[in-house]
N, C-alpha and C positions, 0 to 999 in steps of 0.2 A: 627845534621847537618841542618836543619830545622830552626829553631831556629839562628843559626850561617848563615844562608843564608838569613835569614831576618833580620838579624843585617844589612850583609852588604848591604844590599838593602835600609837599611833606612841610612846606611854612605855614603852611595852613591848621594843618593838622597837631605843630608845635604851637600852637597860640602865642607865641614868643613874640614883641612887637618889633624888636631890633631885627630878629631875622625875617618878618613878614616885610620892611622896611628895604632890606637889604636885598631881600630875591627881589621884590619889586622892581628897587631902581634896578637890578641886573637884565631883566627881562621885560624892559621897558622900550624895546627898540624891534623885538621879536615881535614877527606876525603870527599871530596863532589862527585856527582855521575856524573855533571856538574860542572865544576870549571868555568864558562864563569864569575861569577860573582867577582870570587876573582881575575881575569886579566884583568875585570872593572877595577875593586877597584884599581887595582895597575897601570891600565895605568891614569888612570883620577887623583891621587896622585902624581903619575909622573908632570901629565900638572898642575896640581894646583901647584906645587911646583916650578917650572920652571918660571909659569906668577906671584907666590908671590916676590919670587928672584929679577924677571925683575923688576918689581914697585916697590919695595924696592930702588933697585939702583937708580930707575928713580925719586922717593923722594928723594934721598940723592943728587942727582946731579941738581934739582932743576930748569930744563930745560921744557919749555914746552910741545916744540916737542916728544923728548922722553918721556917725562910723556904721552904724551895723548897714543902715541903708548901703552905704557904699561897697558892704562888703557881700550884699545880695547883691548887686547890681552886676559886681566883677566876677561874682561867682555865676552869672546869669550869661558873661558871654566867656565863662572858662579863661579866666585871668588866670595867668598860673603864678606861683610864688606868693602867696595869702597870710602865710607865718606869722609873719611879724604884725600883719593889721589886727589876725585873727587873736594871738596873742595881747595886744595894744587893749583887745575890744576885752576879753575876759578880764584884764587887771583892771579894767576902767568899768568894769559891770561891779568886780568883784569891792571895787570903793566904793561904788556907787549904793551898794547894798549895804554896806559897813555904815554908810552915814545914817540909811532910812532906819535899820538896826538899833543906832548908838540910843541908850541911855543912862541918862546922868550925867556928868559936865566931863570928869575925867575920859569916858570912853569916846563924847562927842570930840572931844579938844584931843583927843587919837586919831579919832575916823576926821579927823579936818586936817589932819598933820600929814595924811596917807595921803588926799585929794590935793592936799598943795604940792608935796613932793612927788605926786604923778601928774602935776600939771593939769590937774581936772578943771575944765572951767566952771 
């Protein structure tokens, strides 16, 4: 039990959802003498799964607004590996700025050429 208590202590503290996942199902059969750790484990899996979900969506729809939300939210329960939304979110600001920017027809019909070929909705 020992042993299985400091797994999950160390899945816990990897905020990682596959390995909070996988100590789970592991030490699902053990009796601990305190379970506080394994209602950690299963509420912070909950929230990591919930804020992977949101950001998923908020990549796929390509918006800023709801991306940055999403990307407070996952940063709010230590989502780890942010790169690429965080990234996503500055190229999708940095169009987004280009267009309120743009004037004259040639710079607009640039700053519209950047937001379709980044999939801006």
């Amino acid at each position: 039990a020992d042993q299985a208590q400091a797994a999950l202590i160390k899945a816990i503290e990897s905020r990682r959802i596959e390995k909070l996942a996988r100590t789970l199902e592991e030490v699902q059969d053990i009796e601990f003498s305190d379970d506080c750790y394994v209602r950690e484990a299963t509420e912070l899996l909950q929230q990591l799964r919930a804020a992977r979900q949101v950001l998923t969506e908020a990549i796929s729809a390509r918006d800023p607004g709801p991306l940055n939300e999403a990307l407070a939210a996952a940063r709010a329960v230590e989502l780890p590996d942010l790169g690429k939304a965080e990234a996503l979110l500055k190229k999708l600001e940095t169009v987004v700025s280009k267009l309120q920017k743009a004037k004259g027809i040639d710079p607009l019909r640039q700053a519209l050429q950047v937001g379709v070929d980044t999939r801006l909705p």
